[in-house]
C-alpha positions as CSV (number, residue, x, y, z in Angstrom):
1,X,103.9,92.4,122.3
2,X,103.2,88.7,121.8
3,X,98.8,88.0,122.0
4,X,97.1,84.7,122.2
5,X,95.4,84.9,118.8
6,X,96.6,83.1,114.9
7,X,97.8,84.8,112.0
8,X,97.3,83.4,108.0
9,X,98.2,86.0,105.1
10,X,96.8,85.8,101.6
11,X,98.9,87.2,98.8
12,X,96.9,90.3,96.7
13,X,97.7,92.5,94.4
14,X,101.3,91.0,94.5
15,X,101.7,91.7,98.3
16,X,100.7,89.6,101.6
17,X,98.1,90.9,103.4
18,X,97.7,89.2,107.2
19,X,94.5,88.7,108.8
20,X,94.5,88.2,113.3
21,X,92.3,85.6,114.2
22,X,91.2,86.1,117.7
23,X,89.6,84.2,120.6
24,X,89.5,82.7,123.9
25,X,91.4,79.6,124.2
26,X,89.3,76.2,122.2
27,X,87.3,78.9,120.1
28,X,88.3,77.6,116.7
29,X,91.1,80.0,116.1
30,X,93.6,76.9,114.5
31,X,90.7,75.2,112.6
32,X,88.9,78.4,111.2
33,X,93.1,78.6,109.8
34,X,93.7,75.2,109.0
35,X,91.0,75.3,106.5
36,X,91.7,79.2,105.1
37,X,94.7,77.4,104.0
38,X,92.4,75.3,101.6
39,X,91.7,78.9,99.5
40,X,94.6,79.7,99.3
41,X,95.6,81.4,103.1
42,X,99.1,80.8,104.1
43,X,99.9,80.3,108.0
44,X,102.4,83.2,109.4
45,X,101.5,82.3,113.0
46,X,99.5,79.6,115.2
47,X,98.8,80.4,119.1
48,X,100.8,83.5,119.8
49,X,101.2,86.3,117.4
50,X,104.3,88.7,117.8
51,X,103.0,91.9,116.8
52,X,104.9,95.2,116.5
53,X,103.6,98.5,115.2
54,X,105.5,100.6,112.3
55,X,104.5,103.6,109.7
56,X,101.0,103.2,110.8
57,X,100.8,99.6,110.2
58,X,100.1,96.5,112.6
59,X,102.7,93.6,111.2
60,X,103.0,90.1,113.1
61,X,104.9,87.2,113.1
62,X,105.2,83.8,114.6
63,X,107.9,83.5,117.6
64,X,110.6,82.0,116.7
65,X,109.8,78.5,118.8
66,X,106.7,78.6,116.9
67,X,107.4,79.3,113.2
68,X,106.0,76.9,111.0
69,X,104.5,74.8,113.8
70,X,100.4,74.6,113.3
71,X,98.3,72.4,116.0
72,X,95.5,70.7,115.2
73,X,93.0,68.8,117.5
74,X,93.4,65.3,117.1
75,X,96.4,65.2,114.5
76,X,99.1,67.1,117.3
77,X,101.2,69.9,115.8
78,X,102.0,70.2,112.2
79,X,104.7,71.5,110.3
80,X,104.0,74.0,107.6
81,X,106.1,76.2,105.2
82,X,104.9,80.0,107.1
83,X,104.9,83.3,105.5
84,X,107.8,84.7,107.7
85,X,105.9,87.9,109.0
86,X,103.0,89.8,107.2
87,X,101.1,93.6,107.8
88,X,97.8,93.2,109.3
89,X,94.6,94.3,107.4
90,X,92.0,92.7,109.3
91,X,90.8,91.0,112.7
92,X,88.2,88.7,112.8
93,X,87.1,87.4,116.0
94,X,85.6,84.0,116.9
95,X,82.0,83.7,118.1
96,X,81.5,80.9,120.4
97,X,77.4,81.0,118.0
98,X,76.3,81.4,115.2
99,X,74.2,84.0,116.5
100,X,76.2,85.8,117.9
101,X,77.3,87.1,114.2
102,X,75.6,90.3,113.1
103,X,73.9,89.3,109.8
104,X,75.2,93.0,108.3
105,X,78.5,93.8,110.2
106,X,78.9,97.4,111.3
107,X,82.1,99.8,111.3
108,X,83.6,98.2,114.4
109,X,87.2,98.1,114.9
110,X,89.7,96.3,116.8
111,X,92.9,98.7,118.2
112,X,96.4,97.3,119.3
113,X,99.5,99.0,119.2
114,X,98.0,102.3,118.5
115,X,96.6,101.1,115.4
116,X,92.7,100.6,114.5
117,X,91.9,98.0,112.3
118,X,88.4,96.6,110.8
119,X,87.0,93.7,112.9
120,X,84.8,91.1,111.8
121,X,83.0,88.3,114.2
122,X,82.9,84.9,112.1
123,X,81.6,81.6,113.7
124,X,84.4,79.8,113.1
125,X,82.6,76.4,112.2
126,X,81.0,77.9,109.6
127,X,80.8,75.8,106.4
128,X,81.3,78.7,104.5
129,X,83.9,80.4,107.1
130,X,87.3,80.3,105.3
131,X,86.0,81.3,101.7
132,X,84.2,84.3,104.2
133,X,87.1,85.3,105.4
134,X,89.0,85.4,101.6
135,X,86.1,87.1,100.3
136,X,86.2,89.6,103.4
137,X,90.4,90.4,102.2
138,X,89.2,90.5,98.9
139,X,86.7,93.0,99.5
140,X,88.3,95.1,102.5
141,X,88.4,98.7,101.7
142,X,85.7,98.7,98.7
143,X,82.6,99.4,101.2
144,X,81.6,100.8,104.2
């Protein structure tokens, strides 16, 4: 299935981990990205997201026309090294508000492919929002 949505990966523990940044079309999914490549993200996939299910796990990857290819507002598309695919760990989804992120996120989840995933909303524009989102791989699993 390809989805309208951007994929970075940051290597743990040895191993990429990929995290789905999802929302509506101007929402901030290629910035909030461009700049998780500052700490240390790598790109995988910018604008559509092929995703395939397999053991249990959500992987993705960029389509081929798209691999490597980033666009940013302003600058046009950009050409980046990608992570060639990566298994999913997290979704965050872009709020268009700051309000409308919860202050203490809940247990929600985000299902595709038969496969249920933690979900985080993140204002995208955010000062703080890429170093969020490594903290939030950093830390996934180690609390409720």
């Amino acid at each position: 299935m390809i989805r309208h949505a951007g994929l970075i990966a940051l290597r743990l523990g040895g191993v990429w981990r990929g995290l789905l940044i999802e929302g509506p079309s101007g929402s901030g999914k290629s910035d909030l990205a461009l700049r998780a490549l500052e700490v240390g993200f790598r790109l995988v996939a910018d604008d559509r997201v092929q995703l395939w299910a397999s053991d249990g796990q959500l992987w993705g990857r960029a389509p081929d026309t798209l691999s490597g290819l980033m666009e940013s507002r302003g600058l046009g598309v950009l050409g980046l090294t990608p992570v060639p695919f990566a298994p999913i760990s997290l979704v965050v989804r872009c709020e268009a508000t700051p309000d409308a992120v919860e202050r203490f996120p809940g247990g929600e989840t985000f299902n595709l492919a038969g496969i249920s995933l933690p979900l985080r909303a993140l204002w995208p524009f955010d000062p703080a929002a890429a170093v969020k989102l490594r903290l939030a791989m950093q830390h996934l699993g180690s609390h409720p």
